[in-house]
C-alpha positions in Angstrom: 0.0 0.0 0.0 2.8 2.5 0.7 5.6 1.2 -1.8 4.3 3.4 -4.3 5.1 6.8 -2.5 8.8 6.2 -2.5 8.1 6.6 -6.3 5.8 9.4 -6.2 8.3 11.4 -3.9 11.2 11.2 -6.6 8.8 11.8 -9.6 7.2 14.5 -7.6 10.7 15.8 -6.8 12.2 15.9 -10.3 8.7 17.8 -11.7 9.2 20.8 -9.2 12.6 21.2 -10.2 11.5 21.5 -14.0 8.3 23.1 -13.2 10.4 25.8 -10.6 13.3 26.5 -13.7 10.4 27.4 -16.3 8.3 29.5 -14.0 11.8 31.7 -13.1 12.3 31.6 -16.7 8.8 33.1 -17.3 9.0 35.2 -14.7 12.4 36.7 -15.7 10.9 37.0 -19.5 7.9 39.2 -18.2 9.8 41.3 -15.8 6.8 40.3 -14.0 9.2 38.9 -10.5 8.6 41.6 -8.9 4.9 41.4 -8.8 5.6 37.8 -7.2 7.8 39.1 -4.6 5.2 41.7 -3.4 4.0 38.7 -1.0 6.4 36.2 -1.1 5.2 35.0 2.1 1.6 34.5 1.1 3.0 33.0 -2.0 5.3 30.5 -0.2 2.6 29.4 2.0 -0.3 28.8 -0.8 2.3 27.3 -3.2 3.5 24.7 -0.1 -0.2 24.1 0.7 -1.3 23.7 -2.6 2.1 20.7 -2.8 0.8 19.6 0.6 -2.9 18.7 -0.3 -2.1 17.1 -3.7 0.7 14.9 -2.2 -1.7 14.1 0.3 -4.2 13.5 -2.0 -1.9 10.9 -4.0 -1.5 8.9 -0.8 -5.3 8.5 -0.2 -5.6 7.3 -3.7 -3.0 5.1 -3.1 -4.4 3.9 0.3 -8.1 3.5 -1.6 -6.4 1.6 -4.4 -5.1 -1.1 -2.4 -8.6 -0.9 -1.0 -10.4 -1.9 -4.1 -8.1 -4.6 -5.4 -7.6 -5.3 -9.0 -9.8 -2.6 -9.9 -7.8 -0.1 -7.7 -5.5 1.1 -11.0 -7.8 1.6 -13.2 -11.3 2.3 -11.8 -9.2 3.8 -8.5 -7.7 6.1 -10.8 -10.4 7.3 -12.9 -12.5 8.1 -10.0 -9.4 10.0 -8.6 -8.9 12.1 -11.8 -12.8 12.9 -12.0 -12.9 14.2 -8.7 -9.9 16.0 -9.0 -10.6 17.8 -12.0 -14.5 18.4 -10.4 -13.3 19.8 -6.9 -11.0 22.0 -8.9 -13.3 23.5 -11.2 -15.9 24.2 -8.3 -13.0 25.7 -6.4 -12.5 27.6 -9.2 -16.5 29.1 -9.0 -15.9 29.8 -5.4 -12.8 31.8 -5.2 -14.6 33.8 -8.3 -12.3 32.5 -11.4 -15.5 32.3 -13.4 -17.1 35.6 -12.1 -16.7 37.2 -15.9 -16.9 33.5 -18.4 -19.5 33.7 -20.7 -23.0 31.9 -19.8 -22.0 29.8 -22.6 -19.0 28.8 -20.5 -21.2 28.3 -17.5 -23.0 25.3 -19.7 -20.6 23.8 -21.0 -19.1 23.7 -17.1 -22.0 22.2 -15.9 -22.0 19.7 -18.4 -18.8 18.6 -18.3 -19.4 18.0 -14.6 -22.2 16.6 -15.1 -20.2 14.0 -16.9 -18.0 13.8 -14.7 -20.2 13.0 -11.9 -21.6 9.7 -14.5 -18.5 8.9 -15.0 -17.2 8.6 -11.2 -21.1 6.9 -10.4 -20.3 4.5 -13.4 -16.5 3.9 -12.7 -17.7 3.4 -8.7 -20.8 0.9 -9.5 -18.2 -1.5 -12.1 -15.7 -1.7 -9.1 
């Protein structure tokens, strides 16, 4: 159940490093840095929580995989994905992200979670 964390730490590990070289490249391209280092304490802390919860969120998949059995890599991990990608996008509504989308936006949002919702009840009821 926990082997698979040791590989999630190095991969993890390797994609900040990238991730962290192109954002100071962007940043240095824009001149936009200092802008970033207005609050680079609030920054730090929402950037480390934001790392916190997703690792965190790997290791509960990884703890509900094991839990399902065979179907634990595939249907484990669809239903992961689907809520991910759902919780994110009504995050996004809350904090105000959508405030000025379209209406047109707003349907195609709530149909693509709507099938995202079928697709988690579907992937939940074949494992």
């Amino acid at each position: 159940m926990w082997a698979a964390n040791g590989l999630w730490a190095i991969a993890l590990s390797a994609a900040f490093g990238l991730n962290a070289v192109y954002c100071l490249w962007r940043l240095g391209l824009s001149t936009s840095c200092s802008r970033f280092l207005d609050a680079p304490w609030e920054n730090l802390i929402a950037g480390s929580m934001m790392g916190l919860l997703f690792f965190m969120s790997v290791i509960m998949y990884g703890i509900g995989a094991d839990r399902l059995g065979s179907w634990g890599t595939s249907a484990g991990w669809a239903i992961y994905m689907c809520a991910t990608v759902f919780i994110a996008n009504l995050w996004g509504i809350a904090t105000g992200e959508w405030r000025n989308a379209p209406k047109k936006s707003y349907v195609f949002l709530g149909a693509g979670l709507l099938a995202i919702t079928v697709a988690i009840l579907l992937a939940s009821r074949a494992s």
